[in-house]
C-alpha positions as CSV (number, residue, x, y, z in Angstrom):
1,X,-11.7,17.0,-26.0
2,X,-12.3,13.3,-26.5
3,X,-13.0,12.6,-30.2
4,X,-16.1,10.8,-30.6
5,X,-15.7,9.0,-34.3
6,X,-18.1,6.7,-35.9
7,X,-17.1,3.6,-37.7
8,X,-19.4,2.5,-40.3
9,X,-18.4,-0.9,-41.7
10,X,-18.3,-4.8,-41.8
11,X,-17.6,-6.9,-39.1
12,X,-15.1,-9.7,-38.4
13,X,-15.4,-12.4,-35.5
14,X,-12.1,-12.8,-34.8
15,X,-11.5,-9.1,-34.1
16,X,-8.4,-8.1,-36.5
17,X,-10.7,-6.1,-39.5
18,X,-13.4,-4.0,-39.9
19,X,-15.4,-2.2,-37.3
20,X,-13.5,-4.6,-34.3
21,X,-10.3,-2.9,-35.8
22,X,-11.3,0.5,-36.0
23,X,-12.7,0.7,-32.9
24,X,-9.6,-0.7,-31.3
25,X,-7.9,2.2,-33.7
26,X,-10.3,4.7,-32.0
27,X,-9.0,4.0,-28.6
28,X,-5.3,3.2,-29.2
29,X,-5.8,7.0,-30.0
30,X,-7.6,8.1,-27.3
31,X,-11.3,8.9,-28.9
32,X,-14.2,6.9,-28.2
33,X,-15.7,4.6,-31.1
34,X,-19.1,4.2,-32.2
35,X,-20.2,1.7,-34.8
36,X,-22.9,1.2,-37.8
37,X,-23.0,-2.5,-38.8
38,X,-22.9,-2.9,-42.8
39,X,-22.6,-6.4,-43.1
40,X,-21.9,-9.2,-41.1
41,X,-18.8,-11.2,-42.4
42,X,-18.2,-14.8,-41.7
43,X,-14.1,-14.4,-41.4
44,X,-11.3,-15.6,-40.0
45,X,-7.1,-14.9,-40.6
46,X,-7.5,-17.7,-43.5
47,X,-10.5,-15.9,-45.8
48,X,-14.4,-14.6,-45.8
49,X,-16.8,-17.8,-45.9
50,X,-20.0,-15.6,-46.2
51,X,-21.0,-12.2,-45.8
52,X,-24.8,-11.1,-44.9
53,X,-26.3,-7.7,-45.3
54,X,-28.8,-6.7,-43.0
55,X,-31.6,-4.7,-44.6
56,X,-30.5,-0.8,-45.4
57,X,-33.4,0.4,-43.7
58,X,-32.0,-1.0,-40.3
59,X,-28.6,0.5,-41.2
60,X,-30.2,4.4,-41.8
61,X,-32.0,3.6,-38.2
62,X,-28.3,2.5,-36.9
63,X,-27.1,5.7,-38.2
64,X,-29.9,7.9,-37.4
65,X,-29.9,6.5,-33.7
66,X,-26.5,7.8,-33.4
67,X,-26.4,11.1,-35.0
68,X,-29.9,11.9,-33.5
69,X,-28.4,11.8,-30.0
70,X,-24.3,11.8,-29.9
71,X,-22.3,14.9,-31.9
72,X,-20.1,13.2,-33.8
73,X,-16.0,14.8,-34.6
74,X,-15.0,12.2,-37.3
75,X,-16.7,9.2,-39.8
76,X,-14.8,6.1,-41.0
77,X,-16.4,4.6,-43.7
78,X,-15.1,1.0,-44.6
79,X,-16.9,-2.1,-46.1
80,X,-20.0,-1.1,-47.4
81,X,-20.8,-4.2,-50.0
82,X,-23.5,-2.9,-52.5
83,X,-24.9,-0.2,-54.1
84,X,-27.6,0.0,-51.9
85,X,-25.6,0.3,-48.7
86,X,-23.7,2.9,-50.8
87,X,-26.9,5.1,-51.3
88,X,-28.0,4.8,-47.5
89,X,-24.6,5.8,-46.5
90,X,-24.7,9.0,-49.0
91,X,-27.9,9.8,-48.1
92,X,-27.1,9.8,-44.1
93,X,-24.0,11.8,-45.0
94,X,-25.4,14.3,-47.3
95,X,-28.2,15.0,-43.9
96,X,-25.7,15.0,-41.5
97,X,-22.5,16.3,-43.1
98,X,-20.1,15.3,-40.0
99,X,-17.0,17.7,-40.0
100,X,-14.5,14.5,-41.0
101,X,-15.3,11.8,-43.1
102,X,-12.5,9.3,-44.1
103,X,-12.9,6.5,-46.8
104,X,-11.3,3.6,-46.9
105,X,-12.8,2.3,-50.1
106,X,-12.7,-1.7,-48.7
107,X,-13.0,-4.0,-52.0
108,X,-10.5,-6.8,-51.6
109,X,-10.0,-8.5,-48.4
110,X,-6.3,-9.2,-47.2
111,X,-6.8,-13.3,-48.1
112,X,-8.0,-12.0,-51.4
113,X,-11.9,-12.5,-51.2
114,X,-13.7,-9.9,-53.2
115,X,-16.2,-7.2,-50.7
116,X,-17.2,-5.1,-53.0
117,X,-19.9,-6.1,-55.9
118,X,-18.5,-5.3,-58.8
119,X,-21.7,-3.0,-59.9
120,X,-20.6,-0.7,-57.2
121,X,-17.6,0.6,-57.8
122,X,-19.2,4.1,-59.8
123,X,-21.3,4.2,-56.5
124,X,-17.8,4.3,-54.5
125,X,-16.2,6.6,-56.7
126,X,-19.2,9.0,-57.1
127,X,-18.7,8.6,-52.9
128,X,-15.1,9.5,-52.5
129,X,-16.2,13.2,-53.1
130,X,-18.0,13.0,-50.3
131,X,-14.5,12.0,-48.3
132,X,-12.3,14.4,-46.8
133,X,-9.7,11.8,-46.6
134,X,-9.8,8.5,-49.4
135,X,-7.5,4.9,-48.3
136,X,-7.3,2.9,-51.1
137,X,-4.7,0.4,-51.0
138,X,-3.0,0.0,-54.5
139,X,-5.3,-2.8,-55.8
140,X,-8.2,-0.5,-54.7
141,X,-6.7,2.5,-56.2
142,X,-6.0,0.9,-59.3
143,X,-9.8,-0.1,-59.7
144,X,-10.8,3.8,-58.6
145,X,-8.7,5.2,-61.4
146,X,-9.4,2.0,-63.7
147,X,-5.9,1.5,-64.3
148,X,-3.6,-1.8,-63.9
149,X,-2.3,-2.1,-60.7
150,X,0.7,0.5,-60.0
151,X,3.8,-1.7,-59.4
152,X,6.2,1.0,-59.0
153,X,6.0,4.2,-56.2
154,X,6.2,6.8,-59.4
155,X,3.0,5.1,-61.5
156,X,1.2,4.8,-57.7
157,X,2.0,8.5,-57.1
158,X,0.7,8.9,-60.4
159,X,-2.1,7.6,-60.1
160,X,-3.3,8.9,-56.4
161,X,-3.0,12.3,-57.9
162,X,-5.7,11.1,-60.3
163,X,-8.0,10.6,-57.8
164,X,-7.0,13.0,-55.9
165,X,-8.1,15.6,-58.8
166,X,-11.3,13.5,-60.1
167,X,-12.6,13.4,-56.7
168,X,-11.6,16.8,-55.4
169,X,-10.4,15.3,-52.0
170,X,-7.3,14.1,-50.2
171,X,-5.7,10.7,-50.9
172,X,-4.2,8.6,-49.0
173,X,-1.2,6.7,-50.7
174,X,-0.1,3.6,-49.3
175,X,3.0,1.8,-50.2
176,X,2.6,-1.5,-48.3
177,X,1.8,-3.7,-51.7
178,X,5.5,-2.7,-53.2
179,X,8.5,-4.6,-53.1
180,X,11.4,-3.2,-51.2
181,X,12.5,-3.2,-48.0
182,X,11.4,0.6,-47.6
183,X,7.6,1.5,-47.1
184,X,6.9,5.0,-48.4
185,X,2.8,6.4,-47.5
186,X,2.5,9.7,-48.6
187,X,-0.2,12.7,-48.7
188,X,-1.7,13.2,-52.3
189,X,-3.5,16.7,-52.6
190,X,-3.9,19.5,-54.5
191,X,-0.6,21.1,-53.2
192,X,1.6,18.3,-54.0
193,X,2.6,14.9,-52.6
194,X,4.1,14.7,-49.1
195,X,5.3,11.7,-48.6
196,X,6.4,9.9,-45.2
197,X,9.0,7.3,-45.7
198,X,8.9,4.4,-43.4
199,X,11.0,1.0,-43.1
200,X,8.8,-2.6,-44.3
201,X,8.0,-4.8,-41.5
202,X,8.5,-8.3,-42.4
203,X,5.6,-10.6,-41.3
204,X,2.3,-12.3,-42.5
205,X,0.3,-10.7,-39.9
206,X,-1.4,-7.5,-41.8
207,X,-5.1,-8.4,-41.5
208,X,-6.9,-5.4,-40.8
209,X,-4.1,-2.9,-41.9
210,X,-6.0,-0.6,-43.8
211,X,-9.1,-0.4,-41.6
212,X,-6.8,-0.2,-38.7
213,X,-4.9,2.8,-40.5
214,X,-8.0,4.7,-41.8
215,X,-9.7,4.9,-38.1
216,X,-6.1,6.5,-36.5
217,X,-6.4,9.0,-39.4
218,X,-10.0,10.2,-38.6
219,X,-9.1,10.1,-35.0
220,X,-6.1,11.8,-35.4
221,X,-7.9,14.4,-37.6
222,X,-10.3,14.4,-34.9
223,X,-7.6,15.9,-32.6
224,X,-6.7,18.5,-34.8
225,X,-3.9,17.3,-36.8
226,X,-3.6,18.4,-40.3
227,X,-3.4,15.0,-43.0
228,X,0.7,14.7,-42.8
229,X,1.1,15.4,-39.1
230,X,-1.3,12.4,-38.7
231,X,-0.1,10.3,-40.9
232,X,3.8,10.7,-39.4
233,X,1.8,9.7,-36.0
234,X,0.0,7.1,-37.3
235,X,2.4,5.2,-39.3
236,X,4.9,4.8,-35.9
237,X,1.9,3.7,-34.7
238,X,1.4,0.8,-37.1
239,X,4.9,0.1,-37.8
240,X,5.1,-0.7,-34.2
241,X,1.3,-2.7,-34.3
242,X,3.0,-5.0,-36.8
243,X,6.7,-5.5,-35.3
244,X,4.3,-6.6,-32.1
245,X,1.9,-8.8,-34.1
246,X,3.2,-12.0,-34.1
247,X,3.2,-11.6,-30.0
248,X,-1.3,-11.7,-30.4
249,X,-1.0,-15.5,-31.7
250,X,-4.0,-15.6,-33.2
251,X,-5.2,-17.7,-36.6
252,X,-3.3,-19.7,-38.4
253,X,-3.7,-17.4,-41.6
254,X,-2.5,-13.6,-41.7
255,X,-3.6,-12.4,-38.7
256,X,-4.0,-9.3,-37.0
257,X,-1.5,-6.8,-35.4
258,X,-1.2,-5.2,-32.3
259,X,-3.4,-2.2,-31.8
260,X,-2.4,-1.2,-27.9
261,X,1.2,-1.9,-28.3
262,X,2.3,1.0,-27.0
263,X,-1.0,0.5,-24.3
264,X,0.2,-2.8,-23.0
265,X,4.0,-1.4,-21.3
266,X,1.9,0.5,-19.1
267,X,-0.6,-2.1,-17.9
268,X,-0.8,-1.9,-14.0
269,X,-2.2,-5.8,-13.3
270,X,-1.2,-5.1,-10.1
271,X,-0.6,-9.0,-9.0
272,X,2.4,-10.7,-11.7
273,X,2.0,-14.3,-13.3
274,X,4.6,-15.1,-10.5
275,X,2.7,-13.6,-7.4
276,X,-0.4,-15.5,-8.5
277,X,0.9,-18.6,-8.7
278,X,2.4,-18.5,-5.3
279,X,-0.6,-17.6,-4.0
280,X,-2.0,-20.5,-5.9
281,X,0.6,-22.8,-4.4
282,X,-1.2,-21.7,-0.7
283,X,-1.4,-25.2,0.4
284,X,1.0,-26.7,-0.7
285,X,3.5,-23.8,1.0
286,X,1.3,-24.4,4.2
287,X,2.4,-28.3,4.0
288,X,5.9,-27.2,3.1
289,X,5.6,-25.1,6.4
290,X,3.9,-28.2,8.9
291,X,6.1,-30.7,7.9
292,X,8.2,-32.9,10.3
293,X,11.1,-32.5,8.5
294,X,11.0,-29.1,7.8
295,X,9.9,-27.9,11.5
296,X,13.0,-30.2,12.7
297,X,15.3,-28.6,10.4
298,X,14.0,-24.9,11.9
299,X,14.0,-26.1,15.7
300,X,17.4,-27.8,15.6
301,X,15.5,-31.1,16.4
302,X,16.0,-32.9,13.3
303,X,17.7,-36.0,13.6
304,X,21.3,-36.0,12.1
305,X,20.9,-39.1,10.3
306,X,17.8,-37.7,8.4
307,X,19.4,-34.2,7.9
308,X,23.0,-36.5,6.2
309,X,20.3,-38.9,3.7
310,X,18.6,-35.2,3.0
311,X,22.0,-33.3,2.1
312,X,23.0,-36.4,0.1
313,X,19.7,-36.5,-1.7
314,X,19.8,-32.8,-2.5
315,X,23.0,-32.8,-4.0
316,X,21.9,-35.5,-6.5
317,X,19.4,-32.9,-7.1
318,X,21.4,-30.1,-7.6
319,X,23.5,-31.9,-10.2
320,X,20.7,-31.9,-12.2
321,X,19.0,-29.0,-11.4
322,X,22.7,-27.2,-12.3
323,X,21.7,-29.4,-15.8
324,X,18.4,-28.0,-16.4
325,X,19.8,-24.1,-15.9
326,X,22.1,-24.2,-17.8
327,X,19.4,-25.5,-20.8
328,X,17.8,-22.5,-19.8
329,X,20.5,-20.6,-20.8
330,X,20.8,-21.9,-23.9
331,X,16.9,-21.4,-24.9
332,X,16.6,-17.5,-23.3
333,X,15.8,-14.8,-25.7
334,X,18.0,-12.6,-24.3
335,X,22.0,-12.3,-23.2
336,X,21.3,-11.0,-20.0
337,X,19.0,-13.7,-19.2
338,X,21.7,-15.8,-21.0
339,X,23.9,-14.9,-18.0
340,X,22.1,-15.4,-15.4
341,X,20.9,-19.2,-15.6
342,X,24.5,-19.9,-17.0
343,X,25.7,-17.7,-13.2
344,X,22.8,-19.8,-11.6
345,X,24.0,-23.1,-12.9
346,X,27.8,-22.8,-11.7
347,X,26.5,-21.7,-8.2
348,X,24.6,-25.4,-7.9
349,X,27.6,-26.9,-8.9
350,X,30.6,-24.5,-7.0
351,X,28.8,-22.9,-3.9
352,X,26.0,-25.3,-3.0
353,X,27.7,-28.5,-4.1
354,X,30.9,-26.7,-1.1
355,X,28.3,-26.7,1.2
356,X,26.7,-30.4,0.9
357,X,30.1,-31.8,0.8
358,X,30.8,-30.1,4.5
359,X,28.6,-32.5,5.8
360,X,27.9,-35.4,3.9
361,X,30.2,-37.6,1.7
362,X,28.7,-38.0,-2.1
363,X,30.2,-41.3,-2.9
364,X,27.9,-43.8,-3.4
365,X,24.7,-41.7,-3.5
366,X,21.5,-43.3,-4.8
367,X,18.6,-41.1,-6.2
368,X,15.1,-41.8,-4.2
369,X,11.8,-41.7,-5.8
370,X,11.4,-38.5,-4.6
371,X,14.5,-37.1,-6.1
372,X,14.5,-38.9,-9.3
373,X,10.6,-37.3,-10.0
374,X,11.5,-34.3,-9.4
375,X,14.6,-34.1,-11.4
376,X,12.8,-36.1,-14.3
377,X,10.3,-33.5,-14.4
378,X,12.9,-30.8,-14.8
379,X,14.0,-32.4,-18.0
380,X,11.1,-33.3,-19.3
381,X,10.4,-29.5,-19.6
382,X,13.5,-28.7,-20.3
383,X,13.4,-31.5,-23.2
384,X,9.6,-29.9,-24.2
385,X,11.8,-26.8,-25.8
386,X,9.4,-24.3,-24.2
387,X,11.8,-21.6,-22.4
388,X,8.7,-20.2,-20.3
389,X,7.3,-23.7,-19.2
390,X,11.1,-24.4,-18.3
391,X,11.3,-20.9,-16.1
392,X,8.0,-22.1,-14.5
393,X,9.5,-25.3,-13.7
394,X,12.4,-24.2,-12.2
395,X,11.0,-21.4,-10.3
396,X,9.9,-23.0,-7.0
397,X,13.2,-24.0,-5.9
398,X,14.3,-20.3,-5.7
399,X,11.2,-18.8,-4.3
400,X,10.4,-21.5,-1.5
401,X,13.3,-21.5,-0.3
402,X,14.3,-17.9,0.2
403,X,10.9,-17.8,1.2
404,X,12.0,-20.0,4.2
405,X,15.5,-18.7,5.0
406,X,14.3,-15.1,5.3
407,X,11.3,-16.2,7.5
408,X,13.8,-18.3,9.8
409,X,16.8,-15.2,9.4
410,X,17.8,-14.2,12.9
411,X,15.6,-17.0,14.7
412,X,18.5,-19.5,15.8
413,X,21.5,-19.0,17.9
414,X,25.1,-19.4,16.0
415,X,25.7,-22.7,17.8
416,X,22.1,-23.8,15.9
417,X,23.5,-27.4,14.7
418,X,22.1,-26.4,11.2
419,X,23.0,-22.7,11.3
420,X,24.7,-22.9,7.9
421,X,22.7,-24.4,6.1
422,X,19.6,-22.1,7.5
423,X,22.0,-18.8,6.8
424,X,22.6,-20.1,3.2
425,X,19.0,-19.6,1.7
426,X,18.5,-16.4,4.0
427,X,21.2,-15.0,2.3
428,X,20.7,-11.5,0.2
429,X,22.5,-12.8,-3.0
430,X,20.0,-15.6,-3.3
431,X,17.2,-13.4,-2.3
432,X,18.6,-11.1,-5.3
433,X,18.6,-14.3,-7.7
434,X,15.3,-15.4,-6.6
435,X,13.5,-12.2,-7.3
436,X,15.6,-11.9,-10.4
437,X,14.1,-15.7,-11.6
438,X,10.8,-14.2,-10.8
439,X,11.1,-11.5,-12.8
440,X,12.2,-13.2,-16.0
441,X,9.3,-15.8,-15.0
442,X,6.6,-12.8,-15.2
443,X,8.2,-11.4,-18.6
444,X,7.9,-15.5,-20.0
445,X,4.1,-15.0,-19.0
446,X,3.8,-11.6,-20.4
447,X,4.5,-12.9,-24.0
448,X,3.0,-16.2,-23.8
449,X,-0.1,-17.0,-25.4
450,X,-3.0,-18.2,-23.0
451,X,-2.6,-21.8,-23.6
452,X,1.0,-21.7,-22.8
453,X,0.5,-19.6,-19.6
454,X,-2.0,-22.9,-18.6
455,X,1.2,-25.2,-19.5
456,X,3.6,-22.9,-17.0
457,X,0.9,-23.0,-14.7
458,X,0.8,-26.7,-14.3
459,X,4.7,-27.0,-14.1
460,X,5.0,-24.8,-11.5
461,X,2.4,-26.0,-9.5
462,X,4.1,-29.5,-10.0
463,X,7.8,-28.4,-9.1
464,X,5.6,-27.2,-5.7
465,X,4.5,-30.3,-5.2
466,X,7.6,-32.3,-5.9
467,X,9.4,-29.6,-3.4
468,X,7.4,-30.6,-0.4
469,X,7.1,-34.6,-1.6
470,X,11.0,-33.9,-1.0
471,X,11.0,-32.3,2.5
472,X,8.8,-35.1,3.3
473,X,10.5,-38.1,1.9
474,X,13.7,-38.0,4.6
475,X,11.3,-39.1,7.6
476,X,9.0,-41.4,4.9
477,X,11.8,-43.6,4.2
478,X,11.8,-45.9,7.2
């Protein structure tokens, strides 16, 4: 069974709280979300500017219209504002009595702004009996109970079973607003506390934390899973949603975490940030392909003088280009990738360099236009400090030319007067690399926030152009 669970809340335009968050809960957890607007909230990851409240006669039609047509397994209740809203919502409940209702008693937003007038906070503790499940965070618990705000596990135990007792229900207990690099939550009911430790995640990004929470509980409960059971599936959940929230780059404030983390690894986008750029690059690769210089080189045609001035240009190039990998290395995230610009790096400068010096004498080389753009733009993104604008730049050189050498493998004849250098970028440990630089390209893009995938875009399609401006410039120069 798909759970079908209700969110009845406030909204918030930038997605990370309120009924945006649970309903993101609702599917991270397989049940499919419904929503009753409360309020409308001006809000952002730096603080609420305004909050309007639509009459409560259109939010008993927005709940009626639901429950009137859809049976529904589970109810989140979160901001709710005013007494008013308070007494709809009671009233709707009391008529409908859904099977699970969980309160997350919103009063306190994460940037601090008040949501709750403060005439209504009888109206939410007279609601809490209605809850099957209560959320508070410890500010809001503190206000339930009318207590100072626990600052130690033992007094917030304390006072959970308070509430816990007053309101006949289940509470909740949340340990995020401690100190301490652990994070217990815990189960607060008339049979004890049963707590679930759990490690602190360090970052700013927690907007939306207790909506997001609330909704995986009453979707969880949905399911069938008893309060602790839940709350030992929910909480990997969100310890994960917030290790992966910095990833979401959005706001400048506290901003939201990651509600289909564990969604995202198994995305089938069926075409990679790599693919599509090639494909992008169409044109250009089409030039590549009718050039003079490169249909000479394939043919055997090429004139030897323009073939020498090419090698010699190329291993300016490469003397750079062994430069700009091996700033790769330093900037990648990871060892392995660490290894494998620093392994693509020496090859420029041991294997390639070899093979340029068996036909052309480096002494005296000058850089052409064509070279020196090229390599200048290769530092300039390597100088930027972006490691995936600096993969996107350096990416073209591997994948146009295997792309070539495995299109021309097996087409010449050994005595082909440019067999070796044809053979070299048709060769299977180069293919291996290429794909490999792809790869790391694709994970760069994974990660990258839109803007920066616009930046790797540009460089790639730039290093394209430069490629081709360099097959051409041999035959340009006279």
């Amino acid at each position: 069974m798909i759970p079908r669970v209700l969110s009845i809340a406030g909204t918030d335009p930038t997605g990370g709280a309120g009924i945006q968050a649970d309903l993101k809960s609702i599917a991270a957890f397989g049940g499919y979300g419904m929503a009753a607007v409360t309020a409308l909230v001006a809000q952002n990851t730096l603080g609420v500017r305004s909050v309007h409240v639509p009459p409560t006669a259109f939010l008993d039609e927005q709940l009626r219209a639901v429950s009137d047509d859809v049976e529904i397994d589970a109810v989140k209740i979160g901001m709710l504002g005013s007494t008013d809203v308070i007494a709809t919502v009671d009233r709707w409940l009391t008529s409908t009595r859904p099977a699970i209702v969980v309160l997350d008693p919103v009063m306190v937003a994460t940037s601090g702004d008040r949501l709750l007038e403060a005439d209504a906070e009888d109206a939410v503790r007279a609601l809490c009996r209605r809850a099957d499940l209560v959320t508070p965070n410890l500010p809001e618990l503190a206000v339930l109970v009318r207590e100072p705000v626990a600052t130690t596990w033992g007094v917030a135990v304390a006072q959970a079973q308070q509430l816990a007792a007053s309101a006949d229900t289940v509470v909740l207990l949340k340990g995020g607003h401690l100190d301490g690099r652990q994070c217990p939550d815990a189960i607060v009911d008339s049979s004890g506390v049963h707590e679930v430790p759990g490690r602190r995640v360090d970052t700013p990004h927690t907007h939306g934390t207790g909506c997001s929470l609330s909704s995986a509980m009453a979707t969880l409960a949905a399911h069938g899973l008893p309060w602790t059971d839940a709350l030992i599936r929910a909480k990997r959940w969100l310890t994960g949603a917030l290790e992966h929230a910095e990833a979401l780059h959005v706001g400048r404030g506290n901003g939201p975490i990651d509600h289909l983390h564990e969604l995202r690894p198994h995305l089938d986008l069926d075409r990679s940030w790599s693919s599509a750029r090639w494909d992008a690059a169409a044109a250009t690769r089409a030039d590549v392909d009718a050039c003079a210089f490169v249909r000479g080189l394939a043919s055997g045609d090429l004139d030897r003088d323009a073939f020498a001035w090419y090698l010699g240009q190329d291993l300016l190039y490469l003397r750079e280009y062994a430069r700009v990998l091996a700033r790769a290395a330093a900037l990648a995230p990871t060892v392995e990738e660490q290894r494998f610009w620093a392994t693509a790096s020496v090859s420029c400068l041991v294997e390639e360099a070899a093979l340029h010096q068996s036909h052309v004498d480096p002494a005296g080389l000058e850089a052409a236009p064509a070279t020196w753009a090229y390599t200048d733009h290769l530092h300039a993104a390597a100088a930027a400090g972006s490691y995936a604008v600096l993969v996107a730049a350096i990416l073209p050189c591997f994948v146009l030319y295997i792309d070539i050498g495995v299109r021309w493998r097996g087409t010449f004849d050994a005595d082909h007067p440019y067999a070796d250098w044809l053979t070299a970028y048709g060769d299977e440990t180069f293919a291996a690399s290429s794909a490999e630089a792809a790869r790391i390209a694709d994970a760069a893009a994974r990660s990258a926030s839109v803007p920066l995938r616009h930046e790797m875009a540009t460089a790639y399609d730039r290093s394209m152009a430069l490629e081709l401006a360099f097959f051409e410039a041999p035959l340009k120069r006279r």
